[in-house]
N, C-alpha and C positions, 0 to 999 in steps of 0.2 A: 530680574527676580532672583533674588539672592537666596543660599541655601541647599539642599539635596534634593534630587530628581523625587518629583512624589508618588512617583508610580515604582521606582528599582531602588530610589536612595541613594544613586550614584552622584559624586560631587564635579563629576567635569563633564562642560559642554563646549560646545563649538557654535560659535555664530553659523546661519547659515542665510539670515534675509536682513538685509540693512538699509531701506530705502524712506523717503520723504517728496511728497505728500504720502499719506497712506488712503485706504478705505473702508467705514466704519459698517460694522453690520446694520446699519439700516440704511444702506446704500450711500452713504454720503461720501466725497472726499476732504479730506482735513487735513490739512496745514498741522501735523504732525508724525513723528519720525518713526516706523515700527521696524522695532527690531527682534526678531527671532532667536535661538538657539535650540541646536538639539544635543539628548542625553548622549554621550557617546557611549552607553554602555548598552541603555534596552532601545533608544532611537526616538524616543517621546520629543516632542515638540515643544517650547512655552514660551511666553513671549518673557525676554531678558530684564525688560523693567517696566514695573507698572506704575511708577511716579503721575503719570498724566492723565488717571482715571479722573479724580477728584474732579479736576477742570475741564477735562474728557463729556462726562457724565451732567454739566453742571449749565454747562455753555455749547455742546455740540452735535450729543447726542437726542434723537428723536425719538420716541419710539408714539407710534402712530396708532392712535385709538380709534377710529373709524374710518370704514372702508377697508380694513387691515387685513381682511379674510380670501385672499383670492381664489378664482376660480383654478380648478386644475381639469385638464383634459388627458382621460383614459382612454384609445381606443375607441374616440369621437364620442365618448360619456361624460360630462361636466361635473365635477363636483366641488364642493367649498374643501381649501382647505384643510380647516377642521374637521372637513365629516374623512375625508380619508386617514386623516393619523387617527380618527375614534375607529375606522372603521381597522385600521390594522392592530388598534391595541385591541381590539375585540377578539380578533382573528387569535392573538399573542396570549390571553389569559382566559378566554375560552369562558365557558361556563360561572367561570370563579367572578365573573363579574355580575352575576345575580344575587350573591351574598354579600356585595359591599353596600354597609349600611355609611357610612361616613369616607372622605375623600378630601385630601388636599392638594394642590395644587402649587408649589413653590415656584414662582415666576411666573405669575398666568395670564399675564398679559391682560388684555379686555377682556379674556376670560369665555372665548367661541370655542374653545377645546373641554372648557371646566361645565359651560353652560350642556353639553350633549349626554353628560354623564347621569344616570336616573341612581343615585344615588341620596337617601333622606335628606342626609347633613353635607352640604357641601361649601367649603373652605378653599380659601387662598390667599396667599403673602404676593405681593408685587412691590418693588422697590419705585416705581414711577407712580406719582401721585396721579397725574392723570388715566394712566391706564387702569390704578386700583379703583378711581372713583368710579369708573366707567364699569367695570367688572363687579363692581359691588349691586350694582342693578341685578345678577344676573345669583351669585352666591352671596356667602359673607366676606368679601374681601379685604385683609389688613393692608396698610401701606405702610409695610413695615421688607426688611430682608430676612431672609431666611435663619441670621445670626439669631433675630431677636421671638422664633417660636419656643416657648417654654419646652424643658422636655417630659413636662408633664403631662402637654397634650399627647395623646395617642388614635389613630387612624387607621380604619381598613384598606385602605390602599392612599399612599405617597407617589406622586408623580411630579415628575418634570420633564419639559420638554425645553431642550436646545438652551439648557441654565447652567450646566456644570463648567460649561467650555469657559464662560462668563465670567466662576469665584476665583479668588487666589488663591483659595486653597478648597482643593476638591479633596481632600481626605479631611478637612473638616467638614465642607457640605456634605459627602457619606457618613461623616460621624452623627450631623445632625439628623437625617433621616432612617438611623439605626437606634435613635435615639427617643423619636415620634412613633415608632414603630411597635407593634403589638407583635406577640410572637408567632402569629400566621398572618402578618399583614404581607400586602404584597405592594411591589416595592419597583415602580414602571420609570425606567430612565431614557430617553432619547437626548442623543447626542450627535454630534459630524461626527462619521466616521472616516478615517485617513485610508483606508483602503478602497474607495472608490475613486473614479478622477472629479477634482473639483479643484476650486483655490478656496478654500476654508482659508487655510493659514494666513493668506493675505487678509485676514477680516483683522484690523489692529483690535478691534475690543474682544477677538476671540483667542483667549490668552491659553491655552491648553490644547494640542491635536493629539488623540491618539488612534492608533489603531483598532482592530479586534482584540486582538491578544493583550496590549496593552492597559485596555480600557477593562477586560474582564478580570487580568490582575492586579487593577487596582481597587476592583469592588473585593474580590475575595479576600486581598490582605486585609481589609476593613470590614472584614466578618459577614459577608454577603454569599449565598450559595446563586451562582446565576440558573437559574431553570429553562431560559430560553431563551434565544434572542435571533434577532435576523438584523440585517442591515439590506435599506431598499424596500420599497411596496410599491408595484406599480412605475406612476412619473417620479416619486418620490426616493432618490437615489444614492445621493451622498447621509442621509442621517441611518442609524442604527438604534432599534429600542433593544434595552435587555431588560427582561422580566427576574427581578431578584427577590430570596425572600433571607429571613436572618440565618445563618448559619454560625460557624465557627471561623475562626483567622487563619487565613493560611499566607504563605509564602514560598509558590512555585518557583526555581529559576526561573529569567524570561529571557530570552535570545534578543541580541540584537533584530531589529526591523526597520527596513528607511521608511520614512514618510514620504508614501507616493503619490501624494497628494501634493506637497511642495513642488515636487521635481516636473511631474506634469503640468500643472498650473503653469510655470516657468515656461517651460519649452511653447505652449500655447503665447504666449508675451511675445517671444522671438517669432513665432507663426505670423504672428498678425503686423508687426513692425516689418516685419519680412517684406510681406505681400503687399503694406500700403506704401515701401518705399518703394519696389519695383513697378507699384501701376501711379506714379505721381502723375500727376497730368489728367489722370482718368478720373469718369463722373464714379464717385464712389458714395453709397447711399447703405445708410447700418437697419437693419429691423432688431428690433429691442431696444426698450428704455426704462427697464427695470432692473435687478439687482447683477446680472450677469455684464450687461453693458457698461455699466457705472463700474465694474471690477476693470474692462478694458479701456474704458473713459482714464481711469485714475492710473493705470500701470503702463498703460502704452501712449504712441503719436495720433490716436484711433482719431482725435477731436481737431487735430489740424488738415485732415484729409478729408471727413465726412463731409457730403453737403447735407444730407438731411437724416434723421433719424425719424422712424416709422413703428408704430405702436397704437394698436385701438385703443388701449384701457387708455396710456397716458395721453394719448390729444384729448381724449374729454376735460381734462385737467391743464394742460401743456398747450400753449398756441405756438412753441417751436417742434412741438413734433405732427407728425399728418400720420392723420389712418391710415388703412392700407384704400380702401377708396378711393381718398382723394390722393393718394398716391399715385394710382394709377391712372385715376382720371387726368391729372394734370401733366401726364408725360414724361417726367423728372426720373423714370424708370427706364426711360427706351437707351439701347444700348448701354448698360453702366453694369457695373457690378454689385452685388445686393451683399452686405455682408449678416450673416446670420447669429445675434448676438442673444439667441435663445438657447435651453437645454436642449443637446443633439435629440434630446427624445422627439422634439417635435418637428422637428427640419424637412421632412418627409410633407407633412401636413402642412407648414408655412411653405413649401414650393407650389404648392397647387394651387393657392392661394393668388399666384401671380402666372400663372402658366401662360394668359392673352398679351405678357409684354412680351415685345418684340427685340431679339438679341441680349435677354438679361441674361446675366451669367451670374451665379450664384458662390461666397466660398465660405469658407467656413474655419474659424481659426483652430476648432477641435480636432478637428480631422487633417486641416492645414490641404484639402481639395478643393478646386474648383471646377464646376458642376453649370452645366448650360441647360 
C-alpha cells in the first residue's frame, strides 16, 4: 500500500508480518502471501499491498448469508449475535435512538444487525451480491459499495460495523459518511480494536489495525467530534464502537503506540508449536472449529498433530469434526490432551463440559498453561 500513514501522514514503515499461506476473515486459508507494515511514527498497522483484492474478493472470499448469526454465551445467557452489538449500541447512544427516523447501514451483511433497529426508513449498501439480496428482504438494501452512495442522500444515523478495517482508504470512507450525514446525525462505528489481545492483524483481508488513540485521531482530523466510545461488551472483546457526531478538523500530535495485538498473537503461534512439538507422540485432540481454530490451523503445525477436532455447532455440518458427546462417548478423550481453540472467555465453562473424562489435561495456547 503505497503512499502516507493515513492516520499521522507519516511516509516510512517497517515490515513487520511476511508470511504465505495466510487467513481470510471468513475463516478460510488462502494460498496467498500477507504482508504487514507498521507506521514508524504513530505505530498504525496496514497491510503493504492490496494488489490481490480484486481476485481475493472474486475467487476466494465467502461471506456467508445464512445461518451467519451466532449464538454468544454471557454468564450462561445465550444470545444472537446481533442482539448484543444492538444491545450495546443501545447502551452507547442512549435515548437518542428514539428519534432516529431513518438509518443506514454500510456493509450490512444479511442485514441481522440492520433488521433489530425500529427505525421508519431503513437502508443498506452491501458489496456481496448475495448477502445484499438476502438483506433486502429485511430493509432496502443496494448492492452497491459505499464509494457509490450519492451525497445527497442524508440519514439520522450512519453505522457500520467491522467495514473500515476492510477500505483502502478509511479517510475516504470517513469522508463519505460526513458527507451522508445531517448535522445532528449520529455517526456509530465499530471496528477491531488493537489494544485488546487477539490476532486481527493476521486476518489478510483486514488491511488497517489501529488502536484507541489511533482510530479516534483519525476520525477527529476528518471532522468528527467522538462522544463516546468503549471497546469490549460483555463476550465481545476485541472490537471498539465509537459514537461520533460532525464537528470541526482537528489535528492532535499522536505519540507513538505498538500494536499489541501483533505482538501477542505472535507469541501465542510460538505457545502452541511449542507445546505440540514437546508432547509428539501424545493423543492430542483441539475443541474448536470456528474462527479462532482456523487462525491456528493456518499459522502453526496444530493440523499435523491433532487427531480429532470437537465442536457442536460444526459436526452438524462437518462429518470430520465430533460433538462433545460423541466425544466423549467414544473415548478418544481418556488420557490426551484437549487443546482449547476458543475465546479464553469460555474455557472455564468448556472444562466442565468434560470434567467425567478420565486423566484429560487441558492447555491452552493463550495463556500457554496446562490444566488437569
Amino acid at each position: 500500500m503505497n503512499g502516507n500513514c493515513y492516520v499521522c501522514n507519516n511516509t516510512v514503515f517497517k515490515p513487520i508480518l511476511k508470511t504465505r499461506p495466510s487467513m481470510s476473515s471468513d475463516g478460510k486459508t488462502v494460498d496467498i502471501e500477507i504482508f504487514k507494515e507498521e507506521c514508524e511514527n504513530c505505530g498504525t498497522v496496514r497491510s503493504y499491498d492490496v494488489s490481490f483484492l480484486s481476485d481475493f474478493y472474486n475467487n476466494s472470499y465467502n461471506l456467508n448469508t445464512e445461518n451467519n448469526d451466532p449464538q454468544y454465551i454471557y454468564n450462561n445467557i445465550a444470545m444472537l449475535k446481533s442482539e448484543m452489538h444492538f444491545e450495546w449500541i443501545q447502551k452507547l447512544i442512549g435515548n437518542d435512538i428514539k428519534s432516529i427516523d431513518s438509518i443506514i447501514e454500510i456493509g450490512c451483511g444479511s442485514g441481522n444487525l440492520l433488521n433489530l433497529f425500529d427505525a421508519k426508513n431503513k437502508y443498506g449498501v452491501e458489496p456481496s451480491h448475495e448477502a445484499a439480496k438476502y438483506a433486502n428482504k429485511i430493509a432496502n438494501v443496494r448492492n452497491v459499495s459505499y464509494e457509490d452512495i450519492s451525497d445527497e442522500e442524508k440519514y439520522d444515523l450512519i453505522l457500520s460495523t467491522c467495514v473500515i478495517e476492510h477500505t483502502i482508504d478509511p479517510n475516504d470512507f470517513l469522508k463519505k459518511k460526513w458527507n451522508i450525514a445531517k448535522e445532528n446525525s449520529i455517526i456509530i462505528i465499530g471496528a477491531p480494536i488493537q489494544d485488546s489481545d487477539s490476532f486481527d492483524v493476521y486476518f489478510l483481508d483486514h488491511l488497517h489495525h489501529f488502536t484507541t488513540n489511533q482510530f479516534i485521531h483519525l476520525c477527529r482530523k476528518n471532522g468528527f467530534e467522538v462522544e463516546r466510545f468503549e471497546v469490549g461488551y460483555k463476550c465481545i472483546t476485541t472490537i471498539g464502537y465509537f459514537i461520533l457526531r460532525k464537528g470541526k478538523s482537528t489535528s492532535d500530535v499522536l505519540a507513538y503506540e505498538k500494536n499489541r495485538n501483533f505482538y501477542t498473537s505472535h507469541n501465542w503461534i510460538f505457545n502452541l508449536n511449542t507445546f505440540l512439538e514437546n508432547n509428539k507422540g501424545k493423543n492430542i485432540v483441539a475443541f474448536g472449529y470456528g474462527e479462532t481454530s482456523f487462525f491456528y490451523q493456518t499459522y502453526t503445525n496444530l493440523n499435523s498433530y491433532v487427531n480429532y477436532f470437537i465442536d457442536d455447532v460444526k459436526a452438524k455440518s462437518n462429518e470430520s469434526v465430533l460433538s462433545v458427546e460423541n466425544a466423549i462417548s467414544s473415548g478418544i478423550l481418556n488420557d490426551s490432551f484437549l487443546i482449547l481453540l476458543a475465546n479464553p472467555h469460555y474455557h472455564d465453562f468448556l472444562k466442565k463440559k468434560f470434567e467425567a473424562v478420565p486423566n484429560l489435561q487441558f492447555y491452552s495456547p493463550f495463556s500457554n498453561t496446562i490444566n488437569a
